[in-house]
C-alpha positions as YAML, in Angstrom:
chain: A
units: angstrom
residues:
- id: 1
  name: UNK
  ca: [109.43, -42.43, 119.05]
- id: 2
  name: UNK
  ca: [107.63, -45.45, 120.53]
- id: 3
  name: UNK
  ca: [104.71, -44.44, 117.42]
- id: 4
  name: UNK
  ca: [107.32, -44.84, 115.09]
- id: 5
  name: UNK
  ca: [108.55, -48.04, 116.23]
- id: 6
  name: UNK
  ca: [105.34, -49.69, 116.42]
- id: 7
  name: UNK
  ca: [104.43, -48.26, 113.07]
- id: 8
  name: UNK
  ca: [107.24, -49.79, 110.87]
- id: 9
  name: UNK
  ca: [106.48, -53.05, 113.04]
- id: 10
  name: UNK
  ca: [103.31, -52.86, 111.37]
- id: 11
  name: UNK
  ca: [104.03, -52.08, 108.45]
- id: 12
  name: UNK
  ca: [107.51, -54.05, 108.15]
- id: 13
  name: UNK
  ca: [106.55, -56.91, 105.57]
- id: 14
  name: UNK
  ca: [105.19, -54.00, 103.27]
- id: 15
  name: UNK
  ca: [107.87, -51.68, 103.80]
- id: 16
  name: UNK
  ca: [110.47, -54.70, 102.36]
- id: 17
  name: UNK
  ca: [108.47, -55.93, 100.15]
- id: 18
  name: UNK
  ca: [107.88, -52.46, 98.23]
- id: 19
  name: UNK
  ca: [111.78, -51.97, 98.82]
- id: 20
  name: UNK
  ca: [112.23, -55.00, 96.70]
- id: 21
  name: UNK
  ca: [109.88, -54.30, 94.35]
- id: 22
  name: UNK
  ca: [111.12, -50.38, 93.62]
- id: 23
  name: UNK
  ca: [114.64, -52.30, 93.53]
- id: 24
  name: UNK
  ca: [114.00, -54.54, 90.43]
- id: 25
  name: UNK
  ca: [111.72, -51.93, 89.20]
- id: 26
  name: UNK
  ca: [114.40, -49.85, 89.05]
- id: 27
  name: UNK
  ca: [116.59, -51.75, 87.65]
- id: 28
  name: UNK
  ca: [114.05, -52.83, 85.17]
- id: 29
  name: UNK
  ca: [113.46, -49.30, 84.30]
- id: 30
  name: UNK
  ca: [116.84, -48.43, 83.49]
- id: 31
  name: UNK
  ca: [117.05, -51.21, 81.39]
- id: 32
  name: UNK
  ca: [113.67, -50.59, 79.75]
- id: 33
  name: UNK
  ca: [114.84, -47.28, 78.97]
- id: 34
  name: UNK
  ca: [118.41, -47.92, 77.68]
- id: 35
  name: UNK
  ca: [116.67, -50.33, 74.93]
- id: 36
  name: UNK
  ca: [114.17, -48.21, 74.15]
- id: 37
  name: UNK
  ca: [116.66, -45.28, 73.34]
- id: 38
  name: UNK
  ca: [119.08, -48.14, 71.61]
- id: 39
  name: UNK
  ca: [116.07, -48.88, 69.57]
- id: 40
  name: UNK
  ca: [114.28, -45.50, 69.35]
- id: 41
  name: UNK
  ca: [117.82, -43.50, 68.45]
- id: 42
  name: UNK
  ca: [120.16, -45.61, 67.52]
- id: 43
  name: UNK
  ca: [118.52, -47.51, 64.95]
- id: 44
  name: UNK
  ca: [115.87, -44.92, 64.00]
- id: 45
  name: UNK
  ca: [112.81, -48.03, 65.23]
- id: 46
  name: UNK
  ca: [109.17, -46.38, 65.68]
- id: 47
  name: UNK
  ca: [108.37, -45.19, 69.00]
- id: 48
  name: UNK
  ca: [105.97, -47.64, 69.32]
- id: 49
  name: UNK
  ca: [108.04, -50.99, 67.98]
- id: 50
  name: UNK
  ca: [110.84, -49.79, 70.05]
- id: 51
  name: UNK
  ca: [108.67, -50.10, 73.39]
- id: 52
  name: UNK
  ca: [107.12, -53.05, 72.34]
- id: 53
  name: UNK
  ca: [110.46, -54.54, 72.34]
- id: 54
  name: UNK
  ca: [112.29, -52.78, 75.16]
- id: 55
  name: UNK
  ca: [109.36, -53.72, 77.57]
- id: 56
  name: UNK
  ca: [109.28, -57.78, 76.25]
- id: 57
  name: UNK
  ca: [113.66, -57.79, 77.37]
- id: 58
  name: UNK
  ca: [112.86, -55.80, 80.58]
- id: 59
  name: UNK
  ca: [109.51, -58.15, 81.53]
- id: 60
  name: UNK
  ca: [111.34, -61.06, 81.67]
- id: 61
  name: UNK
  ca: [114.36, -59.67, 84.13]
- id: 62
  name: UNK
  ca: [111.44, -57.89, 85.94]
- id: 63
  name: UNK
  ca: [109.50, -61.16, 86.43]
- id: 64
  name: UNK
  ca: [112.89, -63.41, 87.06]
- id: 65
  name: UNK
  ca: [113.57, -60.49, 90.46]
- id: 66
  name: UNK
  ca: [110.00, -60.50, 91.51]
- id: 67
  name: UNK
  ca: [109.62, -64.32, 91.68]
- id: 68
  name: UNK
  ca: [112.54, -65.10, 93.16]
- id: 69
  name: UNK
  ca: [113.48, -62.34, 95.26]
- id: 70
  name: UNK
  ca: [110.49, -59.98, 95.87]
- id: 71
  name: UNK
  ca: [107.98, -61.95, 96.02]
- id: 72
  name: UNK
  ca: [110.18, -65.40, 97.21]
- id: 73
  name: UNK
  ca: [107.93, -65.61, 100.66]
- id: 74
  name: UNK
  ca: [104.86, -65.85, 98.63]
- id: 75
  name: UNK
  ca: [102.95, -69.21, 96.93]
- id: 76
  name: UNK
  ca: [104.09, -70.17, 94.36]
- id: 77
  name: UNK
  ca: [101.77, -71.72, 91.48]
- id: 78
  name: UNK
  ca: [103.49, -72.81, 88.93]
- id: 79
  name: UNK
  ca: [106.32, -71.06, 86.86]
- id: 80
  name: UNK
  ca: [103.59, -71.52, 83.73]
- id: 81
  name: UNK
  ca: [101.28, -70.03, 85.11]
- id: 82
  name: UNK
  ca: [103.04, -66.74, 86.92]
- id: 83
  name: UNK
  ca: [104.66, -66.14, 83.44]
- id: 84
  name: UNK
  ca: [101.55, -66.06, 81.39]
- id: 85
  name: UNK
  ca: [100.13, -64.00, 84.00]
- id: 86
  name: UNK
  ca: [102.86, -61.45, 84.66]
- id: 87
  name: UNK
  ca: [102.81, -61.05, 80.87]
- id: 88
  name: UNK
  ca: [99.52, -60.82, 80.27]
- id: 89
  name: UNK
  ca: [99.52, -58.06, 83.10]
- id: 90
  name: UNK
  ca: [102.78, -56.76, 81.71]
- id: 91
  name: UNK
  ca: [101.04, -56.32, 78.76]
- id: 92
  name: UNK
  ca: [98.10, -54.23, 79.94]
- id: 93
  name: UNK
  ca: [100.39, -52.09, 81.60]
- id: 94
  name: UNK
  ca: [102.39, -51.53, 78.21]
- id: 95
  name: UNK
  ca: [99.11, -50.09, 77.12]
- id: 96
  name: UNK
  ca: [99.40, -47.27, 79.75]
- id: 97
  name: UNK
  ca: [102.70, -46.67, 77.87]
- id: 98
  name: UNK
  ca: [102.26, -47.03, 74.58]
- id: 99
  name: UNK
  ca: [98.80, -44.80, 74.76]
- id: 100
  name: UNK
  ca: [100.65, -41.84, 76.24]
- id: 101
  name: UNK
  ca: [103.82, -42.19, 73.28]
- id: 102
  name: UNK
  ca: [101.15, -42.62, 71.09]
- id: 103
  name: UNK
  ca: [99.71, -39.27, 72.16]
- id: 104
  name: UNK
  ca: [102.95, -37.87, 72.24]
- id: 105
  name: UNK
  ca: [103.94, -38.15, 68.72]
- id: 106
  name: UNK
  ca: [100.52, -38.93, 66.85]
- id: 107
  name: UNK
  ca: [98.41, -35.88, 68.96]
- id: 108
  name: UNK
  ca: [100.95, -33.71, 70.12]
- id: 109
  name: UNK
  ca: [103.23, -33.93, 67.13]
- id: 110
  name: UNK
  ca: [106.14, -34.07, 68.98]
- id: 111
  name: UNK
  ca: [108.50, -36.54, 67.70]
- id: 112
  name: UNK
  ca: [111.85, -35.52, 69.34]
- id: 113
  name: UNK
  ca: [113.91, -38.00, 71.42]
- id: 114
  name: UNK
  ca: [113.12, -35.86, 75.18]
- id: 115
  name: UNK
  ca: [109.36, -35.46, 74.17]
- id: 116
  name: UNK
  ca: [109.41, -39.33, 73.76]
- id: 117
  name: UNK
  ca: [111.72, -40.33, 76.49]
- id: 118
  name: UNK
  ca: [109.30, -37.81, 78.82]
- id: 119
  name: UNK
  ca: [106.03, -39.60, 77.53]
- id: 120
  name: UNK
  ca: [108.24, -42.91, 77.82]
- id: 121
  name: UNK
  ca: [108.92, -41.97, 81.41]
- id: 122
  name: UNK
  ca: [105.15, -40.97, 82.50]
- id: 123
  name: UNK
  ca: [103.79, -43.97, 80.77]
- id: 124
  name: UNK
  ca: [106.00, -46.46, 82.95]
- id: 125
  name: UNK
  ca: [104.91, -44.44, 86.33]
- id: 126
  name: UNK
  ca: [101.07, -45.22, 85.54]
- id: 127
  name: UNK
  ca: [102.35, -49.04, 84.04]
- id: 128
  name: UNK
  ca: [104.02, -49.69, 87.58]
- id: 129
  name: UNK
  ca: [100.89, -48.65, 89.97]
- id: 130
  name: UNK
  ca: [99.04, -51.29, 88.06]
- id: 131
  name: UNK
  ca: [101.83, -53.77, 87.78]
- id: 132
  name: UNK
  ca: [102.17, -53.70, 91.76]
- id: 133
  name: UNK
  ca: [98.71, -53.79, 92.71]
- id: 134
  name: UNK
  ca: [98.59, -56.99, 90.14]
- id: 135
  name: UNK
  ca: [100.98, -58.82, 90.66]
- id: 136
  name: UNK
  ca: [100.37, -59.27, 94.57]
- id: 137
  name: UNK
  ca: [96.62, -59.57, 93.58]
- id: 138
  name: UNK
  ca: [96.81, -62.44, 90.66]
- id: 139
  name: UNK
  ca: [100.40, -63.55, 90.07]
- id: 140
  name: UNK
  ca: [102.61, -64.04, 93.45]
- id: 141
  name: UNK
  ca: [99.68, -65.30, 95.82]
- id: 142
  name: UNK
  ca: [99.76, -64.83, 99.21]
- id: 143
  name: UNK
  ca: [101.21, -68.16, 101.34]
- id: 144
  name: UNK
  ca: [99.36, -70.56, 102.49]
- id: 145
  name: UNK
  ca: [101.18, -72.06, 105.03]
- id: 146
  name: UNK
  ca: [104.40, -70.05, 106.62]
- id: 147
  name: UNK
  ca: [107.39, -70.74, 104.14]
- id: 148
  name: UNK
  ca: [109.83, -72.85, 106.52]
- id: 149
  name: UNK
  ca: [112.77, -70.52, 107.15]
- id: 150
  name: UNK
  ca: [115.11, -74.11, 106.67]
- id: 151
  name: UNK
  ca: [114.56, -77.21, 105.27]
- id: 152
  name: UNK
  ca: [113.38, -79.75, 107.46]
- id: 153
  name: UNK
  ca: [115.60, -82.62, 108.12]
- id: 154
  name: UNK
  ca: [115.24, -85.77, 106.34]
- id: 155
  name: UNK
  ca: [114.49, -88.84, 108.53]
- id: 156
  name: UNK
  ca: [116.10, -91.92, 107.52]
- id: 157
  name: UNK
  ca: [114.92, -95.19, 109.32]
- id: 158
  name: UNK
  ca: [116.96, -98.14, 108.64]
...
């Protein structure tokens, strides 16, 4: 038991901080996915265009729950900056995605709404390794300094 303990100490930042990320990723999946059916089913949009589209709306509530709630504790560089990058990234990891649709319907021939939702599914599993490792490696830097659990007080000399 005393192993245990001292092995989530360890491991305790991590352990939250993947918590937090699965959380929004989560979230961001479902909401990925609902779009990409509205698109994909309900208004008959390629495979393709509709996850183009469906991954742009569930970037940006991805990014606005890693920045300031995943990844709070960590530097922060600039709102410019993190964007560009966690789009830029985003958009490598849409590749993963949109490769294995692609293959899907193009090379497989299958062009039915589970095949793609399956392929859909598979394509955001190998899109989130990447976007993880990423995102703590170029977008949400590690900390300089501690982050100061309060704000300090404000000294006023009269």
């Amino acid at each position: 038991m005393e192993f245990a303990k001292r092995l989530y100490q360890r491991f305790e930042s991590l352990v939250h901080e993947l918590a937090k990320f699965g959380s929004i990723g989560a979230a961001a999946f479902l909401f990925d996915t609902g779009v990409y059916n509205l698109f994909l089913l309900g208004f008959e949009w390629g495979p393709l265009t509709a996850k183009v589209l469906a991954t742009t709306l569930s970037a940006t509530f991805a990014y606005l729950g890693n920045r300031f709630w995943t990844f709070r504790h960590r530097e922060q560089s600039g709102l410019g900056r993190e964007y560009f990058l966690f789009f830029l990234l985003n958009g490598v990891a849409l590749l993963f995605g949109l490769l294995v649709i692609g293959f899907t319907k193009y090379t497989l021939h299958l062009h039915d709404g589970v095949s793609l939702n399956i392929a859909n599914f598979v394509g955001v599993g190998l899109g989130t390794l990447f976007r993880y490792w990423s995102y703590k490696k170029w977008v949400f830097l590690e900390a300089t300094e501690p982050i100061p659990v309060e704000l300090p007080e404000v000294r006023q000399d009269r």
